[in-house]
C-alpha positions in Angstrom: 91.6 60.3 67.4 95.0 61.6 67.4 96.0 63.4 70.7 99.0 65.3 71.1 98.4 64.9 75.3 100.0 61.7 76.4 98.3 60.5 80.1 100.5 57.9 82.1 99.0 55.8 84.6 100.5 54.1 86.8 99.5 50.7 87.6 99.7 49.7 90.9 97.9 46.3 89.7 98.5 43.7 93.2 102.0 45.0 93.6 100.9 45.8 97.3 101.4 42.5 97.8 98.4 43.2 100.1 99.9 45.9 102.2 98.4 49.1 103.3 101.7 50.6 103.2 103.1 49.2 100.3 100.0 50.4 98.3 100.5 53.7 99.9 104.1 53.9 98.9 103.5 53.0 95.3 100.5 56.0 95.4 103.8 58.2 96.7 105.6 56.8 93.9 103.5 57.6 91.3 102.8 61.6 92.3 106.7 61.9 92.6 107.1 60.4 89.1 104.4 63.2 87.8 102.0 60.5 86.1 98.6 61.1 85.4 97.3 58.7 87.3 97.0 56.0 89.7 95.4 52.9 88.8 94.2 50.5 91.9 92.6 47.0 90.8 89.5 46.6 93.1 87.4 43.3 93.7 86.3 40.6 96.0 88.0 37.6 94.8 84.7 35.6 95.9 83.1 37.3 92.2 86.1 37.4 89.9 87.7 33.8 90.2 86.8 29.9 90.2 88.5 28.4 93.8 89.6 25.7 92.0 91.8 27.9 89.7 95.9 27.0 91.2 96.4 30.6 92.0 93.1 31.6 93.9 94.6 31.2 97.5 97.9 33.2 96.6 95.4 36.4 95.6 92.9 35.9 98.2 95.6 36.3 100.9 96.4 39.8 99.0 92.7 40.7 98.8 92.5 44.6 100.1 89.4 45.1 102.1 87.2 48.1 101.3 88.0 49.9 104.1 91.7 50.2 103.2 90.6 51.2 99.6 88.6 53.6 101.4 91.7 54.8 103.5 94.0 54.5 99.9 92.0 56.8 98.0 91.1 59.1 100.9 94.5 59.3 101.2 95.6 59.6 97.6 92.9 62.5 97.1 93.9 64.7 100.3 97.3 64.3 99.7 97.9 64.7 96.0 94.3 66.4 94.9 96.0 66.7 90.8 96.6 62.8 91.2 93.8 61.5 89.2 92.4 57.8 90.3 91.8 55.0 88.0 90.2 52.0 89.0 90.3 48.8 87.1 86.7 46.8 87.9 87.1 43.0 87.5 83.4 41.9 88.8 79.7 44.0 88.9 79.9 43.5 92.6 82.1 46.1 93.8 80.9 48.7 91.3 78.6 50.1 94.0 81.5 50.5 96.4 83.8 52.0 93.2 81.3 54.7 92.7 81.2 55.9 96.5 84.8 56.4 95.8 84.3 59.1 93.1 87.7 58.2 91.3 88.4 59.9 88.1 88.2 57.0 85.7 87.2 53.2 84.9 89.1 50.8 83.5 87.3 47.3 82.4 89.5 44.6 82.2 89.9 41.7 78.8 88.2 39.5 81.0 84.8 41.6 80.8 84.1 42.9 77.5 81.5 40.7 77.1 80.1 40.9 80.6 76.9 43.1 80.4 76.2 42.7 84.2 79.3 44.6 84.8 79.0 47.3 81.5 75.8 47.9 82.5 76.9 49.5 86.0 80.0 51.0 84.5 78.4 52.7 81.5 76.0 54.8 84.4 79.6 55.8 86.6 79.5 58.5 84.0 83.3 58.2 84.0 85.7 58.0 81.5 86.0 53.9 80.1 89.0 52.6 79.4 88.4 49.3 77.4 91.4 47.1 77.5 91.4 45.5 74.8 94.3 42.7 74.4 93.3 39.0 73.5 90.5 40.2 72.6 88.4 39.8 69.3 86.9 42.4 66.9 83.2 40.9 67.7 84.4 41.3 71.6 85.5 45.2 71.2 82.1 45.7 69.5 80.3 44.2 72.3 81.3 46.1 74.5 81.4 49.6 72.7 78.0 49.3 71.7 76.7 47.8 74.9 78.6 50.5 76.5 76.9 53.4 74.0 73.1 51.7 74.2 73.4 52.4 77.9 74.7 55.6 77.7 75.2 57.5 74.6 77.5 60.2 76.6 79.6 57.7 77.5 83.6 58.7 76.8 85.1 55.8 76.0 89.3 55.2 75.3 90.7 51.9 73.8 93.9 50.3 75.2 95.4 47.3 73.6 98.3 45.6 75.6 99.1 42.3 76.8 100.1 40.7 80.2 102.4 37.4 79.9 104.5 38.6 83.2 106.6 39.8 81.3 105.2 39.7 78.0 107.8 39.2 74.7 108.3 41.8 72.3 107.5 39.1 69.4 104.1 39.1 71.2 102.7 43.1 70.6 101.6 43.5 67.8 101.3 47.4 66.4 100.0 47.2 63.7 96.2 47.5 65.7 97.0 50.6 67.0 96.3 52.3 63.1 93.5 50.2 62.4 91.9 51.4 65.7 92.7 54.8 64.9 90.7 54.2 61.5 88.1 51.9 62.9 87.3 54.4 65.9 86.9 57.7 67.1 88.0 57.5 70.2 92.0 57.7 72.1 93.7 54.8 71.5 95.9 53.2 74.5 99.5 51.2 74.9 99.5 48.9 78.0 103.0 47.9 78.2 103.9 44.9 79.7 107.0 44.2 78.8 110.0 43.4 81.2 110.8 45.6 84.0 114.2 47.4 83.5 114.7 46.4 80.2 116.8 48.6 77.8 113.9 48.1 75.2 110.8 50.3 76.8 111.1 53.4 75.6 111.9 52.6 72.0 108.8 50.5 72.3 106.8 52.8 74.0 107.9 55.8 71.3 107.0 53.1 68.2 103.6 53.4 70.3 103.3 56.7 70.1 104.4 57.4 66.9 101.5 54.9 65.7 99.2 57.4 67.0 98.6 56.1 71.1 98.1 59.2 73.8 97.6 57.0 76.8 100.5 54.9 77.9 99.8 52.9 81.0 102.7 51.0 82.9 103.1 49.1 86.2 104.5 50.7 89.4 106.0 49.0 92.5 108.1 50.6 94.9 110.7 47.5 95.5 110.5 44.9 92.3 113.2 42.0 93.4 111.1 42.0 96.7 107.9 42.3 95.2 106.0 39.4 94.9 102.9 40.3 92.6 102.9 42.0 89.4 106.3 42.8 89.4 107.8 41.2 86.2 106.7 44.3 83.8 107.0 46.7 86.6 109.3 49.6 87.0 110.7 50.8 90.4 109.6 54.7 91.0 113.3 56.2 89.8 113.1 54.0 86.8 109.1 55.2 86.3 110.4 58.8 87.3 112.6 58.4 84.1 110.3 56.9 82.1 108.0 59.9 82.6 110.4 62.3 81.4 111.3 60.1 78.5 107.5 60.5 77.2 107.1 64.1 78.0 109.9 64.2 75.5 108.4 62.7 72.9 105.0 64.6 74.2 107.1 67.8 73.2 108.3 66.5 69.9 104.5 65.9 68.8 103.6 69.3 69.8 105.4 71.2 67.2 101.6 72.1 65.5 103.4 74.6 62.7 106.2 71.8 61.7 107.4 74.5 59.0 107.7 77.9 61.4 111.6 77.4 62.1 113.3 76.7 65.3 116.8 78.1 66.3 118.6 74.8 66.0 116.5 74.2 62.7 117.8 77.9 61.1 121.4 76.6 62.3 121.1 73.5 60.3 119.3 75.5 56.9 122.5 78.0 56.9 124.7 75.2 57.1 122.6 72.9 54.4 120.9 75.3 52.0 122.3 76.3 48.8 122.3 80.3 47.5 122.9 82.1 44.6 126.2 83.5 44.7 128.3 85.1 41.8 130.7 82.9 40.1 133.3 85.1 38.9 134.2 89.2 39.4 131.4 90.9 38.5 130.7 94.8 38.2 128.0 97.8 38.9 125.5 97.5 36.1 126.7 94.2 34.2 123.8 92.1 33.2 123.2 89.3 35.0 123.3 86.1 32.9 123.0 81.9 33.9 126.5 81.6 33.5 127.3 84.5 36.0 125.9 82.8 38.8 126.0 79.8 40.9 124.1 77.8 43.7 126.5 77.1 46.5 126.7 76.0 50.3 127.3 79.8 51.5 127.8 81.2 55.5 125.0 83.3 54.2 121.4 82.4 53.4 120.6 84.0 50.1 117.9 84.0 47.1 117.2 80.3 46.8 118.5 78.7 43.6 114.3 77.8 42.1 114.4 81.9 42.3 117.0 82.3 39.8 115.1 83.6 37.2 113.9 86.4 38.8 117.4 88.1 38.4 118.6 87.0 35.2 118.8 89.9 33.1 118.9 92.5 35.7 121.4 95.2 36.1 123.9 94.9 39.2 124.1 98.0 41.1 127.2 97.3 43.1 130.1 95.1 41.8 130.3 91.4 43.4 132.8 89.5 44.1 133.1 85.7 42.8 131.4 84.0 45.7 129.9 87.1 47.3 125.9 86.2 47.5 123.7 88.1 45.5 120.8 89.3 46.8 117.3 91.6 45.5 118.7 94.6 47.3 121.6 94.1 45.0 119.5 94.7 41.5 118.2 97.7 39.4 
């Protein structure tokens, strides 16, 4: 479904670091950099990871109670009411607490596609469902799309492909899915980037996105990335997301243009500087019959009849006399 609309969110992902502040700093960041959206990662860490896995102490010490997501979205929502908020599930668990929240949108994460304890509660938030979809199979995305639809056949659903190798390579994306999800689907397709923070490649990336058809472009946000110490390797810091914004209202503007052939002013500029006229190619007089080899199609300061028109004034009487490279126009013929 082609969308001319491009939402950003802004991932906040654990770049809180588990900080109250932090996290409130990075909401800060993401109004001031005019995204879309806000996108917080909620879960107890007690439902979405094995203890024995080597990184489950550095994320439980990060874990955000609900009471401070409480206190982030109030705050989000009182403060910047055209913010919308995003929430990425990770476990069925906290779904109940999600949906007190009344937040604008759902995200389920790779890691659940084929979890039907958590599409189950998502698919009755009666939000709008982003799937990502990165790493993930064909037989996975169908899963979940038609678990998803069984549940609720209202459902909105949106599908974002990207993945997260912190940071991930450029050899890695592959684009080619976005056009055979366009094809596949009827539904907005999705760019995830997680490719290096910083680095001079984004935006051509993010524009090959877009140009392949993606209207929601979702990238991570910290406020401080050197001192950051989770999620910051594709992160950008606000000014950098601030730019980053304006870049893609850019191209947003570029894929507006709905009549392509209803000129602009730099577009007439460059016709009377490239188009070819009809011009006379020698001293011609009032009421001398106008014949192939009287004329020529040349580069002119003047835009005149346009040389596949040429036959329509062969054979027609001049009624002024033209000089060789004046233009020739109707207004000039019997």
């Amino acid at each position: 479904m082609k969308n001319n609309s491009i939402f950003i969110i802004a991932e906040m992902a654990c770049s809180h670091d588990g900080s109250f502040n932090k996290a409130k700093k990075i909401i800060d960041a993401a109004y001031s950099s005019k995204a879309n959206a806000i996108q917080l990662q909620i879960w107890k860490i007690e439902y979405m990871m094995n203890p024995k896995r080597k990184d489950y102490e550095e994320i439980k010490k990060i874990e955000l109670s609900y009471e401070i997501w409480t206190k982030l979205v109030n705050y989000s929502k009182e403060k910047y009411p055209n913010l919308k908020i995003y929430v990425c599930v990770y476990e069925h668990k906290s779904i109940d607490f999600i949906k007190k929240l009344n937040c604008d949108g759902i995200k389920v994460n790779t890691a659940d596609l084929t979890n039907p304890l958590l599409l189950k509660k998502v698919s009755l938030l009666k939000k709008p469902i982003n799937l990502s979809i990165g790493g993930s199979n064909l037989e996975e995305i169908e899963y979940s799309i038609k678990f998803i639809k069984k549940a609720n056949r209202n459902a909105s659903i949106n599908l974002l492909y990207g993945i997260q190798n912190f940071p991930t390579k450029i050899d890695d994306l592959k684009f080619g899915i976005f056009q055979i999800l366009i094809k596949k689907y009827n539904y907005r397709i999705g760019y995830q980037d997680h490719t290096e923070g910083g680095s001079s490649d984004l935006n051509w990336i993010t524009a090959l996105s877009i140009g392949e058809g993606v209207s929601i472009i979702e990238k991570h946000l910290t406020v401080e990335r050197k001192k950051t110490k989770f999620d910051y390797q594709s992160a950008l810091n606000k000014n950098e997301f601030k730019n980053y914004v304006l870049f893609l209202r850019k191209i947003e503007k570029l894929e507006k243009n709905e009549n392509i052939f209803s000129f602009s002013k730099s577009e007439k500029k460059y016709r009377k500087f490239q188009k070819k006229s009809i011009v006379a190619i020698k001293n011609l007089n009032k009421n001398d019959v106008l014949k192939v080899d009287d004329i020529a199609f040349l580069r002119t300061d003047i835009n005149g009849i346009s040389p596949h028109l040429y036959k329509k004034i062969i054979n027609k009487k001049l009624k002024i006399n033209k000089k060789k490279y004046q233009v020739i126009n109707y207004n000039d013929l019997k």
